[in-house]
C-alpha positions as CSV (number, residue, x, y, z in Angstrom):
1,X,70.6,17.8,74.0
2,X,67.8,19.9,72.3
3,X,65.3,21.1,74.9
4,X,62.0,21.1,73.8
5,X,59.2,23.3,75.1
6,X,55.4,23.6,75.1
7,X,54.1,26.9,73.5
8,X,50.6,28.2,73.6
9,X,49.9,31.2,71.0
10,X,47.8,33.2,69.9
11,X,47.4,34.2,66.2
12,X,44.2,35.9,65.3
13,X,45.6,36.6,61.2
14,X,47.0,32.7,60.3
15,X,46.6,32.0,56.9
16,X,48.9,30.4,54.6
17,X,47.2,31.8,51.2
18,X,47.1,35.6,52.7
19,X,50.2,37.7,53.0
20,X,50.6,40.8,55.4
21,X,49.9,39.6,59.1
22,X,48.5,36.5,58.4
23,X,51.9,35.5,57.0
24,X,53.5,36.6,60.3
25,X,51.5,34.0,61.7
26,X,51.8,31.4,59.5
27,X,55.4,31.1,58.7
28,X,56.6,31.9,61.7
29,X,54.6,29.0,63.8
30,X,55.0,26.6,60.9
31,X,58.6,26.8,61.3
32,X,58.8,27.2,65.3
33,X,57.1,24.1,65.6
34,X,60.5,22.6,63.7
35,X,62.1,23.1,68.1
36,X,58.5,23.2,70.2
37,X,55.4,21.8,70.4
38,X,53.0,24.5,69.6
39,X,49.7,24.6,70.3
40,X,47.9,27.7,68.2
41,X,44.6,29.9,69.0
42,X,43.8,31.6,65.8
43,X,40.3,33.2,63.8
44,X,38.5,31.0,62.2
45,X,37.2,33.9,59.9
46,X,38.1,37.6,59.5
47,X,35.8,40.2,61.3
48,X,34.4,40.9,57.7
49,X,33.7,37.2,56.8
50,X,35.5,38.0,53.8
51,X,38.4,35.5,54.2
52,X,38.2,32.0,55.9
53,X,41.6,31.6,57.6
54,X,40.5,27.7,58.5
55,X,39.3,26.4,54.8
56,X,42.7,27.7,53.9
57,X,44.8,26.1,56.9
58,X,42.3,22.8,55.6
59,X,43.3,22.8,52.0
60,X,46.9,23.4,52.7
61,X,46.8,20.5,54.9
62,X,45.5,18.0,52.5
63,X,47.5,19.1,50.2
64,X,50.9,19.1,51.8
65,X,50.2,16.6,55.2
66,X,49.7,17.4,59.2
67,X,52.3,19.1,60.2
68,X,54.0,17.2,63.1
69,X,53.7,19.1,66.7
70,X,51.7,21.4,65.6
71,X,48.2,21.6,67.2
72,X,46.1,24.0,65.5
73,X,42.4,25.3,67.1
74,X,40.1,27.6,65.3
75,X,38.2,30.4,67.4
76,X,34.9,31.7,66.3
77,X,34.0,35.6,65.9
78,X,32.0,35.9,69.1
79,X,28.5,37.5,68.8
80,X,28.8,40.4,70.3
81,X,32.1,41.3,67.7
82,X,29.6,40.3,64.9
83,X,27.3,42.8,66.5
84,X,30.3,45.7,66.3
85,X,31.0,44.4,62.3
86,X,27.1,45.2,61.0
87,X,27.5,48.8,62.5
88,X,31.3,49.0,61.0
89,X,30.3,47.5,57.7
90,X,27.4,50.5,57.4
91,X,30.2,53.0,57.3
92,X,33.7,51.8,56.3
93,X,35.2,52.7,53.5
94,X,34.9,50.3,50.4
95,X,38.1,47.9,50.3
96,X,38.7,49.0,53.6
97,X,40.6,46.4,56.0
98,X,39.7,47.6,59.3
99,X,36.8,50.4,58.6
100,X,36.7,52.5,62.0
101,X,39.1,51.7,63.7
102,X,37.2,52.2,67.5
103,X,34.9,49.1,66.7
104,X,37.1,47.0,65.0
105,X,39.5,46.7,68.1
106,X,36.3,47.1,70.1
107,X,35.2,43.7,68.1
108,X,38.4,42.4,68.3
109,X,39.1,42.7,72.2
110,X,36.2,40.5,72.7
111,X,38.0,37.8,70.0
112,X,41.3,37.8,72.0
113,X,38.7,37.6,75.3
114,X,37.6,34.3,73.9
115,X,40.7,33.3,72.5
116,X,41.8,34.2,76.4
117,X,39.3,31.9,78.0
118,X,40.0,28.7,75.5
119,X,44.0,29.7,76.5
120,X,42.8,29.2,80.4
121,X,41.0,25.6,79.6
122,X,43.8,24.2,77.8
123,X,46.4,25.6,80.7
124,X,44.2,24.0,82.7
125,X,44.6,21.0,81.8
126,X,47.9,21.0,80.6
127,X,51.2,21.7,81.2
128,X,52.6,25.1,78.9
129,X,56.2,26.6,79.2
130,X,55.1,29.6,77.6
131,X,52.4,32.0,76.3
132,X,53.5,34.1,73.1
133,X,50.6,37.1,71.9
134,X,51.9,36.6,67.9
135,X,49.4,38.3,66.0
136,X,48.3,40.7,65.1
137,X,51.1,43.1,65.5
138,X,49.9,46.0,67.0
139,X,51.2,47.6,70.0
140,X,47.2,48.4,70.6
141,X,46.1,44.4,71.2
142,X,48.4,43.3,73.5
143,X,45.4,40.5,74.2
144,X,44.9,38.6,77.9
145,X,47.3,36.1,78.0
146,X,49.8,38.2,80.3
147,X,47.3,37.3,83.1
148,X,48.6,33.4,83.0
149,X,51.5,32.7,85.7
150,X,53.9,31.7,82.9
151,X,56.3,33.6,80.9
152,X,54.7,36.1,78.8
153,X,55.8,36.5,74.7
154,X,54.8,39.5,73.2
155,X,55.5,40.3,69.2
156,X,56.7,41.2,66.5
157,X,55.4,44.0,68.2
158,X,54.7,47.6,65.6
159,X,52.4,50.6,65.4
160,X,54.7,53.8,67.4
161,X,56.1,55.1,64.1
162,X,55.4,58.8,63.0
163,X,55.4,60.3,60.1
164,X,57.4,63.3,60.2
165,X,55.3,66.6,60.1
166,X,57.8,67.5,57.3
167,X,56.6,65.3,55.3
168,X,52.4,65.8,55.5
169,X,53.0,68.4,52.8
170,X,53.1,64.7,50.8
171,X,49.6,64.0,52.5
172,X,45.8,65.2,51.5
173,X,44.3,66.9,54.1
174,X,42.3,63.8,55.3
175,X,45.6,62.0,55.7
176,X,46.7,64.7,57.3
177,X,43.9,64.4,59.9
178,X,44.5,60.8,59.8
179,X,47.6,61.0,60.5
180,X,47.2,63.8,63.6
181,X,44.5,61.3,65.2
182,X,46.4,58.5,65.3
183,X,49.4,60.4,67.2
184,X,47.2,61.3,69.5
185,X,45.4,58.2,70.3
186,X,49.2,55.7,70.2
187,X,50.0,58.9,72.8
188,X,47.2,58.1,74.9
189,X,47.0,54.4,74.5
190,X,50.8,54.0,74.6
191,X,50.9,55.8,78.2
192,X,47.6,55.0,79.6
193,X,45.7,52.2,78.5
194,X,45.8,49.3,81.3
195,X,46.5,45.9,79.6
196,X,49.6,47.8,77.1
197,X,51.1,48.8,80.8
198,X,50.0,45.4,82.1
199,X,51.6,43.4,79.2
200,X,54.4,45.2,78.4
201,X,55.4,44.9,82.5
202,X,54.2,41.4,82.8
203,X,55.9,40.0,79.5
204,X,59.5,37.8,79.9
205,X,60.2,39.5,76.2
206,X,59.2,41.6,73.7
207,X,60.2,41.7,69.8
208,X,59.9,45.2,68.5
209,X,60.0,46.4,64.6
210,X,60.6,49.1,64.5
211,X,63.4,51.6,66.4
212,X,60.4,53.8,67.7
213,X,58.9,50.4,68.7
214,X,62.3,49.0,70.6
215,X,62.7,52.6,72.6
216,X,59.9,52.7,73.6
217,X,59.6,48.9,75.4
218,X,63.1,49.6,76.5
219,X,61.5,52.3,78.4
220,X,58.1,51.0,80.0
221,X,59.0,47.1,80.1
222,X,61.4,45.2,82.2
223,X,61.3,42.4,79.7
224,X,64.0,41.8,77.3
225,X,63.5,43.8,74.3
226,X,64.9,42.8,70.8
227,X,64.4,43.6,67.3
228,X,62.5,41.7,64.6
229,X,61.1,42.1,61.6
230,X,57.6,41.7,61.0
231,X,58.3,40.1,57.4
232,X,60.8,37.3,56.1
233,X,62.1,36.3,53.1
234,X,62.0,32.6,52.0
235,X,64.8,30.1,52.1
236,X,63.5,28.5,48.5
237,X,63.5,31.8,47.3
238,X,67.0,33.0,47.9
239,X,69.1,33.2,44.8
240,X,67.2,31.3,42.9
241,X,65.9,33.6,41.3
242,X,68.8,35.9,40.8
243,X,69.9,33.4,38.6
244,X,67.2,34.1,36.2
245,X,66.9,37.4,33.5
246,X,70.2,38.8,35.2
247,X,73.2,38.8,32.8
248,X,77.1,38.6,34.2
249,X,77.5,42.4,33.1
250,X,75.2,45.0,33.4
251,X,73.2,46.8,30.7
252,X,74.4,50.2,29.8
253,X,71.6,51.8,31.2
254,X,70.7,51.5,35.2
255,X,67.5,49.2,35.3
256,X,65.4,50.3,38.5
257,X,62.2,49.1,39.9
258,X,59.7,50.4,42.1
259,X,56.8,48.4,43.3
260,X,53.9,49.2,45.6
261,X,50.1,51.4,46.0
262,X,50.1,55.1,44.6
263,X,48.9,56.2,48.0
264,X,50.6,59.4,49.9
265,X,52.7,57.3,52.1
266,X,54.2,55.0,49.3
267,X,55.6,58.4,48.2
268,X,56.3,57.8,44.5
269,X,56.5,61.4,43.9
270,X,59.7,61.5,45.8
271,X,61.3,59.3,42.9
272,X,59.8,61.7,39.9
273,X,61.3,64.4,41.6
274,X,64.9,62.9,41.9
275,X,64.4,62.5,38.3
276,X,64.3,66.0,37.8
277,X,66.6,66.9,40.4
278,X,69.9,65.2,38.0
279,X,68.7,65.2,34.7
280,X,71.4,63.0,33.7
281,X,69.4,60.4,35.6
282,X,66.9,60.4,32.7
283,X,69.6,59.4,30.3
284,X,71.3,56.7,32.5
285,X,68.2,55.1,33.9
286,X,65.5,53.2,32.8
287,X,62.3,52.9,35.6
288,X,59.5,50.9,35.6
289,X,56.8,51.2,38.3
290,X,54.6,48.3,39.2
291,X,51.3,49.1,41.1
292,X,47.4,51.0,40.7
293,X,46.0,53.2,43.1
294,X,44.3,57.0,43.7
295,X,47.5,58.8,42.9
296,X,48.1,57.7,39.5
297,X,46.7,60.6,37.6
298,X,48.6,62.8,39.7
299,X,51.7,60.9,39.4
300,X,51.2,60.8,35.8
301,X,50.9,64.4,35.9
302,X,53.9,65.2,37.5
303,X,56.2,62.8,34.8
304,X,54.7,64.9,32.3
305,X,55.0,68.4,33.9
306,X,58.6,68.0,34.5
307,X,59.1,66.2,30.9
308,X,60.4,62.7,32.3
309,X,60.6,60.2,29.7
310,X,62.6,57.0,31.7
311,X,59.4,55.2,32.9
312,X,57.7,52.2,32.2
313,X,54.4,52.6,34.0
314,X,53.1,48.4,34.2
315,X,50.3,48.9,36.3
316,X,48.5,46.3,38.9
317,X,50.5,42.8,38.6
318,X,49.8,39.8,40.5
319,X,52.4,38.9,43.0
320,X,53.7,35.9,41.2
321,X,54.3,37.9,38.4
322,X,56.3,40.4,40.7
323,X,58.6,38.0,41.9
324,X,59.0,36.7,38.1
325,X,60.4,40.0,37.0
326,X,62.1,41.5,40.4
327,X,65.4,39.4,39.1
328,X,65.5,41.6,36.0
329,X,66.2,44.9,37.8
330,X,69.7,46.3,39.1
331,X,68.2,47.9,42.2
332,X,64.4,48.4,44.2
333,X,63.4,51.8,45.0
334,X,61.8,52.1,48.4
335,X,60.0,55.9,48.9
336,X,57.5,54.8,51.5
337,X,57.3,57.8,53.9
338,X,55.4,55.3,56.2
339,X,56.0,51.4,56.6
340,X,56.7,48.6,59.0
341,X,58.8,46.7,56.7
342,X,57.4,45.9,53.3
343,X,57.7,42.1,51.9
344,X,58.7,44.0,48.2
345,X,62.1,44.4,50.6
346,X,62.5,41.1,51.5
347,X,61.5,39.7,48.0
348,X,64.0,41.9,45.9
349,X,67.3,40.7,48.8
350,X,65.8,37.0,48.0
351,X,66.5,38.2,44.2
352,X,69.9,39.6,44.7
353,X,68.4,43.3,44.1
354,X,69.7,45.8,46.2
355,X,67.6,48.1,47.7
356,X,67.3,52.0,48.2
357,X,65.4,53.6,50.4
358,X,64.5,55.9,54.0
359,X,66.5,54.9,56.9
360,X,63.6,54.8,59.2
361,X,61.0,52.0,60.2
362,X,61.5,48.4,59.9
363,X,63.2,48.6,56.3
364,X,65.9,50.6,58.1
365,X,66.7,47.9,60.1
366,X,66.4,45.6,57.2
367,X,68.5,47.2,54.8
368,X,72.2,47.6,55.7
369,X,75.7,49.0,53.9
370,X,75.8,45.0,52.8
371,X,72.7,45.2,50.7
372,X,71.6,48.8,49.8
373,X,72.0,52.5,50.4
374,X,69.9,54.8,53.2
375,X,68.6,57.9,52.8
376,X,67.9,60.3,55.4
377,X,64.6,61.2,56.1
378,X,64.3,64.7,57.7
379,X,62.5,66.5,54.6
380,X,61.0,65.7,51.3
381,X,64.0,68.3,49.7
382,X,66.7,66.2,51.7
383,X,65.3,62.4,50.2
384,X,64.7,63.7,46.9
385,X,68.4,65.1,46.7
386,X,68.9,61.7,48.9
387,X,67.4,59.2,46.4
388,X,69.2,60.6,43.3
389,X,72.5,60.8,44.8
390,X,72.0,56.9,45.8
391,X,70.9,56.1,41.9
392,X,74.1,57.9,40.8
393,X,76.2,56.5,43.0
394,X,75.0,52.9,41.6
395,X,75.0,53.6,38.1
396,X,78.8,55.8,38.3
397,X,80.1,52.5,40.9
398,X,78.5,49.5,38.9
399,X,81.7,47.3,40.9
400,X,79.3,48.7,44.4
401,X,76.3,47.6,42.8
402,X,77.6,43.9,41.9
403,X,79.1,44.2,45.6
404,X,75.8,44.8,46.6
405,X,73.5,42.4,44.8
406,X,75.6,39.4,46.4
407,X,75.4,41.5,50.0
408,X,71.6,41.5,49.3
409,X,71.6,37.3,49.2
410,X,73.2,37.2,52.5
411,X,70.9,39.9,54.2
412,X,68.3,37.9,52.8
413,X,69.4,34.6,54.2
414,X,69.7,36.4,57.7
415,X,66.5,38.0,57.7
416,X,64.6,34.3,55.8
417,X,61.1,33.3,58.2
418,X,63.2,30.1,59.1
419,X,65.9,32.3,60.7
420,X,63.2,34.3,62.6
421,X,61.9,31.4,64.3
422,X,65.1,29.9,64.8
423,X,66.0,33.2,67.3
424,X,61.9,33.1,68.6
425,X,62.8,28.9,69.4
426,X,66.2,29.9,70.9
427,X,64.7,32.7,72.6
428,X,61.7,30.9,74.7
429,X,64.8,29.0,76.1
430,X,66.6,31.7,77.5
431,X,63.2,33.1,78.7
432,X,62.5,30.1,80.5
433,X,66.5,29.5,82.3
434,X,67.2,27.0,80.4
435,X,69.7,27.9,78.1
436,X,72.7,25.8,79.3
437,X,70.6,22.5,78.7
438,X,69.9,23.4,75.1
């Protein structure tokens, strides 16, 4: 017999229209209330006002139907984060998701505070097995609900990764600064702020990313710790499209793909310079990179100082076009130098499509021997050397890359949001003793 519990989370980003975090929240309590009765706290609006996360929980609903034990409870922006927003929106960047960082979590403290106090009416007056702090994922917001006497749920829980200082010579010197701030303030937050040490003691379990993530729970937190993704792939998504655009023998030339923003950390350069590291590459390979952004021009400028003439540059795409043409391609490269895990990841194992890239973050634990090939990352010199050794390896060993395309469909089915929240479901069990009855 199935035991069935009563959840209580809380899920500022919920959105079934948005991706990033707000698809953490979605899929993953659309899907857990498949075993529990879940009740949900999430934002009404962003902090910015610039997306309504309830008009788009609305319109899904009349379009698709209620979803059945699934109890769903907008929370307003209170006034005094609205106050912190007009001074942010004076000085963040344009486009920027969070502006300065100090008063958005300043702002959205005082959300999670009301979120808190709605949390203590409803326990109140009902019964709740347990209370789960979804989203967002940041080790920074661990929220209030590890105050309530019942089993605490923290995660997908990310933020402790670190660029390697071998790698800033990739980053602009404001990056650079960036990057040197936000050491020191996970350092300080990480080992000194009250409700992190007060959660992470508090909670029954934790999900963690990352490896950096998982050691370092393991070390300040009794709770169980486990790994999980922050991203899923999508059960009507896996080999379908594989079946589209891919023939039963491969082209003569290696067909590679690399989708994402020309930013530092997305570290495109990395894959120019394989390039010119094997010049055979150039011959054997055909590339075609999919996304915009402040690099471009230098990008650009790189191709054509080292004379490489294998690239298709497609510009910004829309994400249903992405997933239209991921199928075509023999094999993903993955250069990020900084990253959770990237959706791209997911969507190219959902489309049979290997993937190379760092072993490090969550797309080292997402990629395995089954589905792809690691690089180290200890220098730029080592992943350049890294990343064309793993494209000739493909192209020379086209019976390893069939091997793993159909490896990358069964990662993907492991890793799918509907086999996350199948372990979550299982998992609230075992936190609260119950596991024999279920």
């Amino acid at each position: 017999m199935s035991v069935r519990l009563k959840i209580l989370i809380v899920a500022h980003e919920f959105s079934p229209s948005q991706g990033s975090e707000c698809a953490v929240g979605w899929n993953l309590v659309t899907r857990l209330c498949k075993y529990h009765d879940i009740t949900v706290l999430y934002a009404r609006r962003n902090q910015f006002n610039t997306s309504d996360y309830e008009s788009s929980v609305n319109r899904y609903l009349e379009a698709n139907g209620k979803i059945s034990d699934l109890n769903l409870i907008p929370v307003d922006q209170p006034e005094i984060t609205k106050f912190f927003v007009k001074i942010n929106s004076l000085i963040k960047p344009t486009n920027s998701a969070i502006g300065f960082a100090p008063l958005y979590y300043a702002g959205y403290r005082f959300w999670q505070k009301s979120a808190y106090r709605i949390a203590g009416e409803l326990i109140s007056s009902d019964r709740f097995d347990i209370v789960h702090q979804l989203t967002s994922i940041s080790f920074r917001e661990p929220g209030f609900l590890w105050k309530f006497d019942i089993p605490f749920v923290w995660g997908p829980v990310s933020g402790l990764v670190k660029i390697p200082s071998t790698y800033y010579e990739n980053l602009n010197l404001k990056e650079i600064l960036f990057e040197l701030i936000r050491r020191g303030s996970n350092f300080f937050q990480s080992n000194f702020s009250y409700r992190i040490k007060k959660a992470s003691k508090k909670a029954k379990l934790i999900f963690a990313v990352s490896p950096d993530d998982y050691s370092f729970f393991l070390k300040h937190s009794k709770a169980l710790v486990l790994p999980l993704l922050d991203v899923g792939s999508y059960d009507h998504l896996i080999g379908k499209k594989a079946m589209v655009g891919r023939s039963t023998e491969y082209a003569s030339k290696l067909k590679l793909i690399w989708i994402g923003r020309l930013v530092h950390t997305k570290a495109l350069e990395l894959l120019l310079f394989a390039m010119d590291f094997d010049k055979n590459l150039q011959k054997n390979t055909e590339i075609t990179i999919i996304g915009d952004g402040p690099l471009y021009n230098r990008c650009r400028n790189i191709e054509k100082k080292l004379e490489i003439k294998n690239i298709k540059w497609m510009g910004s795409v829309s994400h249903e076009r992405v997933l239209e043409v991921i199928s075509m391609y023999d094999a993903l490269i993955h250069t990020s130098i900084k990253e959770a895990t990237s959706a791209v990841i997911l969507e190219a194992l959902s489309c049979g499509v290997p993937v190379i890239c760092h072993d490090a973050f969550g797309m080292g634990v997402a990629i395995d021997k089954r589905c792809g090939i690691k690089v180290q990352m200890e220098t730029p010199e080592k992943s350049i050397k890294g990343f064309s050794e793993a494209i000739r390896l493909i192209d020379e060993d086209r019976d390893l890359l069939k091997n793993l395309s159909q490896g990358a469909l069964i990662r993907a089915a492991e890793l799918s949001w509907d086999s996350m929240a199948k372990q979550i479901a299982d998992e609230y069990i075992c936190v609260t003793g119950l596991c024999s009855e279920a």
